[in-house]
mmCIF file of the N, C-alpha and C atoms, coordinates in Angstrom:
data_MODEL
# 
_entry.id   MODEL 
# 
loop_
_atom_site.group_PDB 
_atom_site.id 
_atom_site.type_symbol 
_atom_site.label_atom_id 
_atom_site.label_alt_id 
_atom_site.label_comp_id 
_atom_site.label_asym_id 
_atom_site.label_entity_id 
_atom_site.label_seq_id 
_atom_site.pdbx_PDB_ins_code 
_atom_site.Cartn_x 
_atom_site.Cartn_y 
_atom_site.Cartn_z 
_atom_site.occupancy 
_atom_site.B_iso_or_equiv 
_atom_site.pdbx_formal_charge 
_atom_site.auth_seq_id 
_atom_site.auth_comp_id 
_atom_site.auth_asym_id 
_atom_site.auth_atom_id 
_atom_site.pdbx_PDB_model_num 
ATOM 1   N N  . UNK A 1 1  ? 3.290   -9.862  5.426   1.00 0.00 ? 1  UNK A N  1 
ATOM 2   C CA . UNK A 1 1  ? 1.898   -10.148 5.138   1.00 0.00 ? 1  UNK A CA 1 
ATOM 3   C C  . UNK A 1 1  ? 1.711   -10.230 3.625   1.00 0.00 ? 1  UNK A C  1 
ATOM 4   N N  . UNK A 1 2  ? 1.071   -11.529 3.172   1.00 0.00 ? 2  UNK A N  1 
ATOM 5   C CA . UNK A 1 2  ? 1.296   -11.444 2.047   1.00 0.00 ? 2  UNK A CA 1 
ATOM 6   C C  . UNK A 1 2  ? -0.250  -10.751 1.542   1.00 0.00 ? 2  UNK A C  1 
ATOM 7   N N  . UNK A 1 3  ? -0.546  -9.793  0.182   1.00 0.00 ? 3  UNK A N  1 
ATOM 8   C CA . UNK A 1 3  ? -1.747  -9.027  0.114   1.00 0.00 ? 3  UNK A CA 1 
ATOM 9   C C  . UNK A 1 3  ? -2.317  -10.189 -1.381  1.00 0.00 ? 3  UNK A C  1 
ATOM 10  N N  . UNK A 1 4  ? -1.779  -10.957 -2.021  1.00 0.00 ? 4  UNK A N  1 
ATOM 11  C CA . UNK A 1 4  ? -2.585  -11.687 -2.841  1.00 0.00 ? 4  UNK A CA 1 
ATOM 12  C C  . UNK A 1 4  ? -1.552  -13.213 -3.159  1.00 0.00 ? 4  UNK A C  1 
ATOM 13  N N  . UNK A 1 5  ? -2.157  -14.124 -3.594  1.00 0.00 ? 5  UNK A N  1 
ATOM 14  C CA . UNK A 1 5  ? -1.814  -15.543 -4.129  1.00 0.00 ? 5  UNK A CA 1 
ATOM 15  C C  . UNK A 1 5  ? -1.024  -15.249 -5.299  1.00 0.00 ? 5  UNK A C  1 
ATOM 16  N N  . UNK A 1 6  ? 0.487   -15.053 -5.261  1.00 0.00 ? 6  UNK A N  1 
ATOM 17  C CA . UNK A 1 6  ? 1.063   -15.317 -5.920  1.00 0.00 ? 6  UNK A CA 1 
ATOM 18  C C  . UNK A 1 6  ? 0.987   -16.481 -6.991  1.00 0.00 ? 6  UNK A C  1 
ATOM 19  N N  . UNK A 1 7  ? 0.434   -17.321 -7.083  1.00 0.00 ? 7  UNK A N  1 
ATOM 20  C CA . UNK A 1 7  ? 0.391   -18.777 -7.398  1.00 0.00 ? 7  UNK A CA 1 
ATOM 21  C C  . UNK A 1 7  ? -1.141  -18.697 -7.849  1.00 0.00 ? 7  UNK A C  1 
ATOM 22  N N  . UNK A 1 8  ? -1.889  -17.833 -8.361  1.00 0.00 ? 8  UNK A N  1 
ATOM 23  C CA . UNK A 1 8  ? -3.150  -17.788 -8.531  1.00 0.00 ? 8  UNK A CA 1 
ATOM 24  C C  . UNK A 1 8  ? -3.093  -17.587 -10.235 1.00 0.00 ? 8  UNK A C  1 
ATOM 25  N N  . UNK A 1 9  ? -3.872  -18.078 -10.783 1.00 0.00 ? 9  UNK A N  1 
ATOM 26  C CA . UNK A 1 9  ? -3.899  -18.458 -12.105 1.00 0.00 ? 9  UNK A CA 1 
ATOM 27  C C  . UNK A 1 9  ? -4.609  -16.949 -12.878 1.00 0.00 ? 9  UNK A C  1 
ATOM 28  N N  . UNK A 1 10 ? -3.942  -16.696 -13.972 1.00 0.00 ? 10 UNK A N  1 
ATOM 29  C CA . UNK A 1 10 ? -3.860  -15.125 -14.898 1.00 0.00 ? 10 UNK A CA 1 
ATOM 30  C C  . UNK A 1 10 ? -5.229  -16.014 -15.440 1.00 0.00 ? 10 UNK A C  1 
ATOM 31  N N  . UNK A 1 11 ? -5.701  -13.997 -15.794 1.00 0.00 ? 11 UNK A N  1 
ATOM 32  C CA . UNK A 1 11 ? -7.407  -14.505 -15.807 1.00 0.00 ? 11 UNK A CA 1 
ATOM 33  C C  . UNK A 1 11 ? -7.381  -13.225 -16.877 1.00 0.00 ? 11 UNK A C  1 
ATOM 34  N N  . UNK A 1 12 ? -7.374  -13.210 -18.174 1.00 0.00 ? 12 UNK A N  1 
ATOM 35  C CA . UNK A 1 12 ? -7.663  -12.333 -19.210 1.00 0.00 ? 12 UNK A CA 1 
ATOM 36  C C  . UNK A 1 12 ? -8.316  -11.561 -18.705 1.00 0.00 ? 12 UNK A C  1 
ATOM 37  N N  . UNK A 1 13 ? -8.578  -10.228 -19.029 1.00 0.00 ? 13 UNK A N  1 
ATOM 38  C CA . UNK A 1 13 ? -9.669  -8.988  -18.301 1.00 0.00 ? 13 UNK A CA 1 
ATOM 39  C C  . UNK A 1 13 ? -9.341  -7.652  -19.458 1.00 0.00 ? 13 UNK A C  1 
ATOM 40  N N  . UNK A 1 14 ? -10.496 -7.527  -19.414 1.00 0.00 ? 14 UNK A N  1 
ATOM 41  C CA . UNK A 1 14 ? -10.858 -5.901  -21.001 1.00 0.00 ? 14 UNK A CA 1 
ATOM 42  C C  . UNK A 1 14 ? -10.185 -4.842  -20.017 1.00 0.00 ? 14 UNK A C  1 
ATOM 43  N N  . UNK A 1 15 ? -9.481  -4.218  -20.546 1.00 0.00 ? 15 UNK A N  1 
ATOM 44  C CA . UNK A 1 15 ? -9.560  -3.016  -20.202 1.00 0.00 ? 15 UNK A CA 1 
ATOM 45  C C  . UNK A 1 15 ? -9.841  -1.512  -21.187 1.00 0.00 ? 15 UNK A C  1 
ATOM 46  N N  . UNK A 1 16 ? -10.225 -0.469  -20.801 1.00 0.00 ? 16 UNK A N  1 
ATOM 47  C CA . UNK A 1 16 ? -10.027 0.643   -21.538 1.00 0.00 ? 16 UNK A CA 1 
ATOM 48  C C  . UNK A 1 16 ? -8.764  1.859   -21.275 1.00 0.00 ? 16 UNK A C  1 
ATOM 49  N N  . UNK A 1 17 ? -8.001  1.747   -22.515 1.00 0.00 ? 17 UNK A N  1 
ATOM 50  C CA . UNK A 1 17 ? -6.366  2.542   -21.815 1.00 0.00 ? 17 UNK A CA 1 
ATOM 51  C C  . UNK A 1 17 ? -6.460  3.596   -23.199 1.00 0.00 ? 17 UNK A C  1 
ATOM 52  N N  . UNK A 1 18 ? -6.101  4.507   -22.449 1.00 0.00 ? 18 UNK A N  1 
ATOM 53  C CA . UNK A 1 18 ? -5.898  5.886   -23.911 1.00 0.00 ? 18 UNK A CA 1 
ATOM 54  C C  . UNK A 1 18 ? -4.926  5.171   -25.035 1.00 0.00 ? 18 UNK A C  1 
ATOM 55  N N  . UNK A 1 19 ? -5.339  4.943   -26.471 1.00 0.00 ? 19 UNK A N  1 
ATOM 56  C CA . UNK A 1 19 ? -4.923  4.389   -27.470 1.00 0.00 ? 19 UNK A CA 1 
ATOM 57  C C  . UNK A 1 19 ? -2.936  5.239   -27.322 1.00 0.00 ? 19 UNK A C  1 
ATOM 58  N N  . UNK A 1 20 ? -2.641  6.380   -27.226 1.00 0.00 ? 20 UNK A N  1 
ATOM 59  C CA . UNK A 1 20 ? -1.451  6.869   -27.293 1.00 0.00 ? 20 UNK A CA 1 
ATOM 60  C C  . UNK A 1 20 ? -0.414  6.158   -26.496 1.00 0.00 ? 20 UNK A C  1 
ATOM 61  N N  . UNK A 1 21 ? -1.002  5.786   -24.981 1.00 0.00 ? 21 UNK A N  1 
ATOM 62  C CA . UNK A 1 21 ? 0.087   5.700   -23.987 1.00 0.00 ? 21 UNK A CA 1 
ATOM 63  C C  . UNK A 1 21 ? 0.013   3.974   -24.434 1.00 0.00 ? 21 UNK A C  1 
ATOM 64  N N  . UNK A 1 22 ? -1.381  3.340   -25.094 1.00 0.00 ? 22 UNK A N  1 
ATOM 65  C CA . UNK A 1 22 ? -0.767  2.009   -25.544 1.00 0.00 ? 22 UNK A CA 1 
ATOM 66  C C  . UNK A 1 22 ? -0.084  1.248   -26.741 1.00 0.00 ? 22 UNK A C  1 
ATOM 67  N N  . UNK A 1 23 ? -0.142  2.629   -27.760 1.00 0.00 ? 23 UNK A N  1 
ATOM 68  C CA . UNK A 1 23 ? 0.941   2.922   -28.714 1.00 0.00 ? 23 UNK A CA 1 
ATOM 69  C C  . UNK A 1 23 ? 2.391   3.184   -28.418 1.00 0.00 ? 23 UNK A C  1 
ATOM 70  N N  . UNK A 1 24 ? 2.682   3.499   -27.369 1.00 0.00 ? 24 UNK A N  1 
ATOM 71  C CA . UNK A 1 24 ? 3.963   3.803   -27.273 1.00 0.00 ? 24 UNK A CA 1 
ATOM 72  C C  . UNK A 1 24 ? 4.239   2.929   -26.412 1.00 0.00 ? 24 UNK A C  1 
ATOM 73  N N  . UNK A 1 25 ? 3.745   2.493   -24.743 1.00 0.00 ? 25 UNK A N  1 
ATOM 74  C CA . UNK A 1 25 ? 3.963   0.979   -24.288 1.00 0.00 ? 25 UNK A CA 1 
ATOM 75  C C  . UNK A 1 25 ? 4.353   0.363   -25.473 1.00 0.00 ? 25 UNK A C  1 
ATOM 76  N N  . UNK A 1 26 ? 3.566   -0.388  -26.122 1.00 0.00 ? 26 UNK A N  1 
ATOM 77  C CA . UNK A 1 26 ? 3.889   -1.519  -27.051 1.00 0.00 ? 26 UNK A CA 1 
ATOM 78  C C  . UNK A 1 26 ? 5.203   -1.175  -28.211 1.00 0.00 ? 26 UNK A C  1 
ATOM 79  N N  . UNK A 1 27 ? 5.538   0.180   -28.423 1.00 0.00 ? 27 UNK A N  1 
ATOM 80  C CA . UNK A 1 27 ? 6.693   0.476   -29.092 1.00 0.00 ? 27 UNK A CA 1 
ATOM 81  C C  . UNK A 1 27 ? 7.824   0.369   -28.250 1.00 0.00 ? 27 UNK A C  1 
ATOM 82  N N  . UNK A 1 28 ? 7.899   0.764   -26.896 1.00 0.00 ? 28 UNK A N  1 
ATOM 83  C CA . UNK A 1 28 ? 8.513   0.386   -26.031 1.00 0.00 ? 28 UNK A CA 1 
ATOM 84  C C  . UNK A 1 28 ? 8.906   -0.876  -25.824 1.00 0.00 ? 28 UNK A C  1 
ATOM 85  N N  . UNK A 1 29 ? 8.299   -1.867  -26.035 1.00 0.00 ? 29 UNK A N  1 
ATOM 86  C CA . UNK A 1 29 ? 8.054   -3.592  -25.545 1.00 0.00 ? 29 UNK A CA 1 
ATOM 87  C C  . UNK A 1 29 ? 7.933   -3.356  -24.330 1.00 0.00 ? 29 UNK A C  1 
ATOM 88  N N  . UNK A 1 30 ? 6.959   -3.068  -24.261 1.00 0.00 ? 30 UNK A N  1 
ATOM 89  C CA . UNK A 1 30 ? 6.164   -2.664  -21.717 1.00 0.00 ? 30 UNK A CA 1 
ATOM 90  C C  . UNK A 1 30 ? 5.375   -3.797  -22.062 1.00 0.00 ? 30 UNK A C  1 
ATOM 91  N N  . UNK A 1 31 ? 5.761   -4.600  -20.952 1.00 0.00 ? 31 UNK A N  1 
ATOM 92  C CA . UNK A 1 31 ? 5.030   -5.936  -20.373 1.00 0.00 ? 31 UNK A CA 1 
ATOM 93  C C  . UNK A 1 31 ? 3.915   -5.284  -19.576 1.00 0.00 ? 31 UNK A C  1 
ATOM 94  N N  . UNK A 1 32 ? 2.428   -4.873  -20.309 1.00 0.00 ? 32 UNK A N  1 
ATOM 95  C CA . UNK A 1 32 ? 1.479   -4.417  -19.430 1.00 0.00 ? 32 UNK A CA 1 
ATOM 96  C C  . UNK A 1 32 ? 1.188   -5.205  -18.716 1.00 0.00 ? 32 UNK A C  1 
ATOM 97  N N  . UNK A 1 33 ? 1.049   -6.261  -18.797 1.00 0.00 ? 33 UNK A N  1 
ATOM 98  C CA . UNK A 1 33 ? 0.340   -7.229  -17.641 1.00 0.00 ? 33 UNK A CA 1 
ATOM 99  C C  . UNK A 1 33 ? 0.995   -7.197  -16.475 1.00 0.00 ? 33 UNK A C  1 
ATOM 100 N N  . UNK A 1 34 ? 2.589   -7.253  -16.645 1.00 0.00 ? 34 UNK A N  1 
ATOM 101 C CA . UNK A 1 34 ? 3.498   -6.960  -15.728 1.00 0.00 ? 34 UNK A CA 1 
ATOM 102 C C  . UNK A 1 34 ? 3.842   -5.807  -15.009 1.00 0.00 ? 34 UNK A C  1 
ATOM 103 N N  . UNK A 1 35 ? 3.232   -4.680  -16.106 1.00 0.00 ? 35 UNK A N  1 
ATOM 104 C CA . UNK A 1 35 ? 3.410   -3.553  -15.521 1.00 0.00 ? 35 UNK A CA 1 
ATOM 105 C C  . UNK A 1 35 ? 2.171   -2.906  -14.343 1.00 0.00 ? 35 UNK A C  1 
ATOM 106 N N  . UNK A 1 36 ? 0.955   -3.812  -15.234 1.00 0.00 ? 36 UNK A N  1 
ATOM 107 C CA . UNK A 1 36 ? -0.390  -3.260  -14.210 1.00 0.00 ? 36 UNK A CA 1 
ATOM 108 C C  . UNK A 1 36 ? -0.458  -4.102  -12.820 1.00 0.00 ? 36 UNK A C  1 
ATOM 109 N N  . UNK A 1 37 ? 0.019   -5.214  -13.451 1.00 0.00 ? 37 UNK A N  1 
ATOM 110 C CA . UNK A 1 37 ? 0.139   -6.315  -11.807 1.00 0.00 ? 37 UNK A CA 1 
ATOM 111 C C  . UNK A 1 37 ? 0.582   -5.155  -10.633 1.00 0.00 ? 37 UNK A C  1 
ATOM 112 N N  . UNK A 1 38 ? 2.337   -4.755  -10.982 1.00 0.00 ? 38 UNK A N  1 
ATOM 113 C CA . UNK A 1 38 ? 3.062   -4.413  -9.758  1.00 0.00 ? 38 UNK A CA 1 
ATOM 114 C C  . UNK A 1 38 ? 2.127   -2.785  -9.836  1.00 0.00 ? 38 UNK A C  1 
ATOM 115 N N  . UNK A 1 39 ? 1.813   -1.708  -10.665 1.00 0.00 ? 39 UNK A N  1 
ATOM 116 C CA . UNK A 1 39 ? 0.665   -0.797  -9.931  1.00 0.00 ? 39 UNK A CA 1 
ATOM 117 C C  . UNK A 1 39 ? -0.345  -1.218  -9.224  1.00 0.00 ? 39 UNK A C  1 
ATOM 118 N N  . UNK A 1 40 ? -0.711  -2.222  -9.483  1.00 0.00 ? 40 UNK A N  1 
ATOM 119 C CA . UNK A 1 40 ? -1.878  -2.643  -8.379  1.00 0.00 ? 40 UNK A CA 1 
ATOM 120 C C  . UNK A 1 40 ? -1.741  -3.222  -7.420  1.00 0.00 ? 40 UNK A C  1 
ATOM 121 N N  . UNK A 1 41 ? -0.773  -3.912  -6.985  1.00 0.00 ? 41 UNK A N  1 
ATOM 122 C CA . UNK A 1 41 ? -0.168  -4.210  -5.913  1.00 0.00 ? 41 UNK A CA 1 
ATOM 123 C C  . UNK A 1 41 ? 0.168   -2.808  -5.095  1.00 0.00 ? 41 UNK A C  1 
ATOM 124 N N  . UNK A 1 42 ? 1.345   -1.996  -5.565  1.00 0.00 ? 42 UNK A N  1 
ATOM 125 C CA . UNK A 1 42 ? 1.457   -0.610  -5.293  1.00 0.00 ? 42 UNK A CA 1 
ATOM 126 C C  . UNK A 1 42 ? 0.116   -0.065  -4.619  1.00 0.00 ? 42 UNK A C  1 
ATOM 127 N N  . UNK A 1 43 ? -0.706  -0.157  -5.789  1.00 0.00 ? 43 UNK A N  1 
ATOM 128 C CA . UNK A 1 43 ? -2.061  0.513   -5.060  1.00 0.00 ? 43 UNK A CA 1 
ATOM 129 C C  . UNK A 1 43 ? -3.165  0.136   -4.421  1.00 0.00 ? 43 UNK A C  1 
ATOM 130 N N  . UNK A 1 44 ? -3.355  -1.778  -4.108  1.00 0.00 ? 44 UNK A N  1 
ATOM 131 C CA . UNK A 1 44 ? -3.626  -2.192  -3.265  1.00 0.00 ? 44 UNK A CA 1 
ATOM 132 C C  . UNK A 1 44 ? -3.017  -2.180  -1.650  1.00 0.00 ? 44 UNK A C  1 
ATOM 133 N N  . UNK A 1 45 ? -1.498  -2.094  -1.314  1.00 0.00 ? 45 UNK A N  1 
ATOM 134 C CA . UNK A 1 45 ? -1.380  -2.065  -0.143  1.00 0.00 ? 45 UNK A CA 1 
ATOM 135 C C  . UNK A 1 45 ? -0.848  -0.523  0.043   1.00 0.00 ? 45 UNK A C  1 
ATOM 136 N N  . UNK A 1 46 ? -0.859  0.502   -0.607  1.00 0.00 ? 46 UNK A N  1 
ATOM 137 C CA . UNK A 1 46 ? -1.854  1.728   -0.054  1.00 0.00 ? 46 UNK A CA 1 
ATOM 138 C C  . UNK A 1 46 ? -2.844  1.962   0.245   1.00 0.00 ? 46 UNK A C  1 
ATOM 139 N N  . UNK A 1 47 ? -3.669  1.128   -0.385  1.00 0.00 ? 47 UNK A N  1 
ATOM 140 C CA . UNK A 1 47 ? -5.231  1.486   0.141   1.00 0.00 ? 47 UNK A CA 1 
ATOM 141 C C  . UNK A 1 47 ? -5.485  0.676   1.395   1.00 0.00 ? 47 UNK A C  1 
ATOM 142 N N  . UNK A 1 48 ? -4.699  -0.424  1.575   1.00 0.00 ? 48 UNK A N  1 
ATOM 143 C CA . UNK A 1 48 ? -4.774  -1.415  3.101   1.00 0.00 ? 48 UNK A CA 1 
ATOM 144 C C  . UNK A 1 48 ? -3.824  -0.367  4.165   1.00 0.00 ? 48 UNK A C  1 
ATOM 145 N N  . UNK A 1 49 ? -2.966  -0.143  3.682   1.00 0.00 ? 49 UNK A N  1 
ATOM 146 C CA . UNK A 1 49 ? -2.577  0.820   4.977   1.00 0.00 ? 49 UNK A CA 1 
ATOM 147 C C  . UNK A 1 49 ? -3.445  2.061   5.194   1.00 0.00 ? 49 UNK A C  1 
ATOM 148 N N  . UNK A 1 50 ? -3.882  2.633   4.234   1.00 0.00 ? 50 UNK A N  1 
ATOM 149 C CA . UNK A 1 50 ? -5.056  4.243   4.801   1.00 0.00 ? 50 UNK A CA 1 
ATOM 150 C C  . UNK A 1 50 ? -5.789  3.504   5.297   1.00 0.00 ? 50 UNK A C  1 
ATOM 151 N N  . UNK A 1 51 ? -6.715  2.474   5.103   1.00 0.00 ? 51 UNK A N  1 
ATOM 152 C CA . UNK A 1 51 ? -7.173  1.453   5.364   1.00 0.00 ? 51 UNK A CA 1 
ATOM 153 C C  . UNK A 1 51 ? -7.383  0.951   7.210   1.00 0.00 ? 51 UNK A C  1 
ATOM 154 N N  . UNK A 1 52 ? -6.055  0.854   7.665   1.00 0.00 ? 52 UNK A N  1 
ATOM 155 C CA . UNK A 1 52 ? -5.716  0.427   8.849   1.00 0.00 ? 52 UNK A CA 1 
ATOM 156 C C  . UNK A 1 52 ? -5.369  1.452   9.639   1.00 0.00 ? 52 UNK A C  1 
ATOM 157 N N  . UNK A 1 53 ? -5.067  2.637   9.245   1.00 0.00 ? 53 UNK A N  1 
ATOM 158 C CA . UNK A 1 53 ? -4.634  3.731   9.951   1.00 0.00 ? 53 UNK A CA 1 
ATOM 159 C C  . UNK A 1 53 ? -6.272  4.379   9.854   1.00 0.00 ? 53 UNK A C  1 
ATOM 160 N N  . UNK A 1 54 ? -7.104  4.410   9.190   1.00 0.00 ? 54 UNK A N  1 
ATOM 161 C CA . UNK A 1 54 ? -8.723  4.839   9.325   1.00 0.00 ? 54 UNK A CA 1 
ATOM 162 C C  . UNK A 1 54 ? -8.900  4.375   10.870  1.00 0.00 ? 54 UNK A C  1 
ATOM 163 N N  . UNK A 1 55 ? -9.001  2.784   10.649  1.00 0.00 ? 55 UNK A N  1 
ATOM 164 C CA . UNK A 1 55 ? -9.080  2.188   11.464  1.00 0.00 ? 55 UNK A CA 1 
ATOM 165 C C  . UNK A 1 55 ? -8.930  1.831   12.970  1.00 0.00 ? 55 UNK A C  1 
ATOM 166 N N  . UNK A 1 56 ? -7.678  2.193   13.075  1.00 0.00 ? 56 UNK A N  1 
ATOM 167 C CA . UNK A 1 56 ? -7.115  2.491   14.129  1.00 0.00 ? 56 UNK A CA 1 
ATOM 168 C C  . UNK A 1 56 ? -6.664  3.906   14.790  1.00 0.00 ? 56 UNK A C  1 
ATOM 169 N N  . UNK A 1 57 ? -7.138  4.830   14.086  1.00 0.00 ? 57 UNK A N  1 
ATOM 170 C CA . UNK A 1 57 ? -7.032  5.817   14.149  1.00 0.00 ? 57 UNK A CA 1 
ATOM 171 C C  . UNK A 1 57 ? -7.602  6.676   15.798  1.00 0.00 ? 57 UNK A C  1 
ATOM 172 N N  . UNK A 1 58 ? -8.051  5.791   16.174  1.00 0.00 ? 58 UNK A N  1 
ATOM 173 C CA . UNK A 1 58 ? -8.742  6.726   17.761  1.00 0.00 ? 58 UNK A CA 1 
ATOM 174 C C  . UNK A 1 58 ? -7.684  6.276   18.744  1.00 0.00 ? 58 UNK A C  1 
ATOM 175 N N  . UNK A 1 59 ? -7.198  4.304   18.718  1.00 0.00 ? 59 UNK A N  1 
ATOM 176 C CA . UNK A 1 59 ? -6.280  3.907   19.369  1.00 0.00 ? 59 UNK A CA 1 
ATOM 177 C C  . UNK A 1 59 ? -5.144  4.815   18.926  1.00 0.00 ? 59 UNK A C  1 
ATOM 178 N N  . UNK A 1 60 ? -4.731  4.914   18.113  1.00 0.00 ? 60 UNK A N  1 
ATOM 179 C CA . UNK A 1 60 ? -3.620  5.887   17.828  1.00 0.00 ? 60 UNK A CA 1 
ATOM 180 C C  . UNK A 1 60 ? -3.515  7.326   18.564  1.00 0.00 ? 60 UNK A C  1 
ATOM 181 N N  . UNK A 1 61 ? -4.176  8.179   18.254  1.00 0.00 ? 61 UNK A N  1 
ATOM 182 C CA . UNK A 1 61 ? -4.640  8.936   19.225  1.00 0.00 ? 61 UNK A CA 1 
ATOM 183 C C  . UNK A 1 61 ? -4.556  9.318   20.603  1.00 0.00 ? 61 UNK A C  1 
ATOM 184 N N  . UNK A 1 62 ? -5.510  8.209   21.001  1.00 0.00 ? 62 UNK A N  1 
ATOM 185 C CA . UNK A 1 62 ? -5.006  7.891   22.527  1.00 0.00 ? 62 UNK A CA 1 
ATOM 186 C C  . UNK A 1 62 ? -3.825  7.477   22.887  1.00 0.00 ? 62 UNK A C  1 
ATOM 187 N N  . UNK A 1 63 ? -3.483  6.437   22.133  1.00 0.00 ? 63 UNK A N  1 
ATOM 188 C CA . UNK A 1 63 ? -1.696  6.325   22.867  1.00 0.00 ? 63 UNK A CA 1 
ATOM 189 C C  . UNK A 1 63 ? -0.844  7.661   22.812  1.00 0.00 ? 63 UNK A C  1 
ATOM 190 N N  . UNK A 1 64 ? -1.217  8.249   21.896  1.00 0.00 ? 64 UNK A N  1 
ATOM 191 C CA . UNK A 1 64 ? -0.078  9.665   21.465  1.00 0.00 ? 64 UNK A CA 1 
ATOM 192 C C  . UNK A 1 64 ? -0.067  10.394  22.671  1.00 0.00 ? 64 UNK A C  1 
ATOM 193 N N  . UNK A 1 65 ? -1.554  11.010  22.715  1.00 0.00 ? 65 UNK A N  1 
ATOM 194 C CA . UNK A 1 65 ? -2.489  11.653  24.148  1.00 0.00 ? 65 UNK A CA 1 
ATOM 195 C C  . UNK A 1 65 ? -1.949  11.052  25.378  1.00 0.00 ? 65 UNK A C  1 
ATOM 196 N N  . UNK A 1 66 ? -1.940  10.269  25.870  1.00 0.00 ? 66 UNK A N  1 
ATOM 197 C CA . UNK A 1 66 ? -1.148  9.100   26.973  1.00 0.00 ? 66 UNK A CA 1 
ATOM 198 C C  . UNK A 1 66 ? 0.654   9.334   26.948  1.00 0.00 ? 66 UNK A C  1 
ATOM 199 N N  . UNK A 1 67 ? 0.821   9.254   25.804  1.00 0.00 ? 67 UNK A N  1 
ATOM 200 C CA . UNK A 1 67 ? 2.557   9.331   25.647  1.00 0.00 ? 67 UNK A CA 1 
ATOM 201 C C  . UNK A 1 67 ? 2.610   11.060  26.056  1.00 0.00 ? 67 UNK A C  1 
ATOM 202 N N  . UNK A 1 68 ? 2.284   11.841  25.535  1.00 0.00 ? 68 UNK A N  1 
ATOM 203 C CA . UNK A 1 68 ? 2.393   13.090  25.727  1.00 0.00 ? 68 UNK A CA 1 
ATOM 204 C C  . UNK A 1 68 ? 1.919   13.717  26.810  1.00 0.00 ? 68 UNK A C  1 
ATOM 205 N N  . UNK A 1 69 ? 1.153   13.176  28.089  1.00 0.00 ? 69 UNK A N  1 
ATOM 206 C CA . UNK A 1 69 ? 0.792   13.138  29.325  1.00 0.00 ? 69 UNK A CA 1 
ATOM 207 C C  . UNK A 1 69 ? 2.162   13.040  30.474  1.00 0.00 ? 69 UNK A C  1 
ATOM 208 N N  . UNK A 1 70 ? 2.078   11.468  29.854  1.00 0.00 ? 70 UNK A N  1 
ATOM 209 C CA . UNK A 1 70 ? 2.705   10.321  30.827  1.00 0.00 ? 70 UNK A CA 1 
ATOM 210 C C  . UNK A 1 70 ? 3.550   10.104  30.371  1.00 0.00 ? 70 UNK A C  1 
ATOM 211 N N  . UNK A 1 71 ? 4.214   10.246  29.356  1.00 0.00 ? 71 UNK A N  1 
ATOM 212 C CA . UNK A 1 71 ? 5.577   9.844   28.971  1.00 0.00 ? 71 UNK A CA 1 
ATOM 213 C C  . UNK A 1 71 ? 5.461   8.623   28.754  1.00 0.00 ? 71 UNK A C  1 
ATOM 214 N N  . UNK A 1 72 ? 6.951   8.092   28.157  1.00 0.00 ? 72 UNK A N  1 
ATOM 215 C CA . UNK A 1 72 ? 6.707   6.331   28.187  1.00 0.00 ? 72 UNK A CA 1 
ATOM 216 C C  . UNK A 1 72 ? 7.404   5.849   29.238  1.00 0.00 ? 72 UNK A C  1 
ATOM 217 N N  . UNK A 1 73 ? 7.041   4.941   29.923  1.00 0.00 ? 73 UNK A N  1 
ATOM 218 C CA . UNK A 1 73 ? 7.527   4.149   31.024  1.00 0.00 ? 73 UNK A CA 1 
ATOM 219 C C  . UNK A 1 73 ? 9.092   3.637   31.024  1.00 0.00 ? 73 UNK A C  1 
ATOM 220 N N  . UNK A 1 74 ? 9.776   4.055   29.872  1.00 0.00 ? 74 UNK A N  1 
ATOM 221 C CA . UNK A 1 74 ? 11.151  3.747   30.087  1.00 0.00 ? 74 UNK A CA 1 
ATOM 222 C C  . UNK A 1 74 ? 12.027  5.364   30.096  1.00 0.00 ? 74 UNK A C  1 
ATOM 223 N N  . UNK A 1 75 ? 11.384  6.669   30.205  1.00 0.00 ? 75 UNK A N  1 
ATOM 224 C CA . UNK A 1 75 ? 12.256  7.844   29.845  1.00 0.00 ? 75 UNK A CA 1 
ATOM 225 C C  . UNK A 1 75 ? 12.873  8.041   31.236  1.00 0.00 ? 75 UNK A C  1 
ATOM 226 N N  . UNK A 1 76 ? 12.610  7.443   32.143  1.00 0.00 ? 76 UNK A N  1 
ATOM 227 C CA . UNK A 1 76 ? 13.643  7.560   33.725  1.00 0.00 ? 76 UNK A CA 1 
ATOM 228 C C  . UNK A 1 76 ? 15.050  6.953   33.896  1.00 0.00 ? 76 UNK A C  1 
ATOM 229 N N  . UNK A 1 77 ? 15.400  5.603   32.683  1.00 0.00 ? 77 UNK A N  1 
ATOM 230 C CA . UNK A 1 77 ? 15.757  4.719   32.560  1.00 0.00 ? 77 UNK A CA 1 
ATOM 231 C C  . UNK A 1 77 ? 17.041  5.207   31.613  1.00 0.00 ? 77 UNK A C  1 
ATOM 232 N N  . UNK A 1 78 ? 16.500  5.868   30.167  1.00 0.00 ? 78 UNK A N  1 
ATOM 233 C CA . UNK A 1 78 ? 17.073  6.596   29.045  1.00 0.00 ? 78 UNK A CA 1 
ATOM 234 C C  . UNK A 1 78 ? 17.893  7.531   29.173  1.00 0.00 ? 78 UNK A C  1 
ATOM 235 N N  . UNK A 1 79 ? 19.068  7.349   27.949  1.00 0.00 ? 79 UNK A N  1 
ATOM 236 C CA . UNK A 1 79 ? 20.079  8.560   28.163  1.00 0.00 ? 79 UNK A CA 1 
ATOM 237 C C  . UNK A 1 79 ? 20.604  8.817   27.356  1.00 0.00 ? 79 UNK A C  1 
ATOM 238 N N  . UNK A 1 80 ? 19.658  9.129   26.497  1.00 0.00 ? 80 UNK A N  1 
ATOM 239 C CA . UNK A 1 80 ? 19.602  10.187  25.273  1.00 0.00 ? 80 UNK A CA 1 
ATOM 240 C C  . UNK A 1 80 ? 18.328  11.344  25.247  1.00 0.00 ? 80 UNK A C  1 
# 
């Protein structure tokens, strides 16, 4: 699943970053743009998975509740 347009055109944006950690990035040579892209990616599809597990969270539930009842329909079958 892809979570954004790779192929989507860089769009300048202000930010505010503690002057130290962007003193030493830049002494470093840290590609921030590169570096904030892949954290936000990172922390966009964490927030889509808590996201989907919110979500689905009652179906989840119930299947567990159901499995732990009823077992799953193949453990008669299994042999391990």
């Amino acid at each position: 699943m892809k979570i954004y347009n790779i192929d989507a055109v860089k769009k300048p944006t202000n930010l505010s970053l503690n002057s130290d950690l962007l003193k030493k990035a830049k002494g470093l040579h840290i590609n921030l743009s590169k570096e904030l892209e892949l954290a936000l990616i990172k922390a966009i599809k964490k927030k889509i998975k808590e996201q989907w597990l919110k979500d689905n969270n009652e179906a989840i539930t119930q299947y567990n509740q159901s499995i732990a009842k009823r077992g799953l329909f193949s453990d008669e079958w299994r042999r391990f």
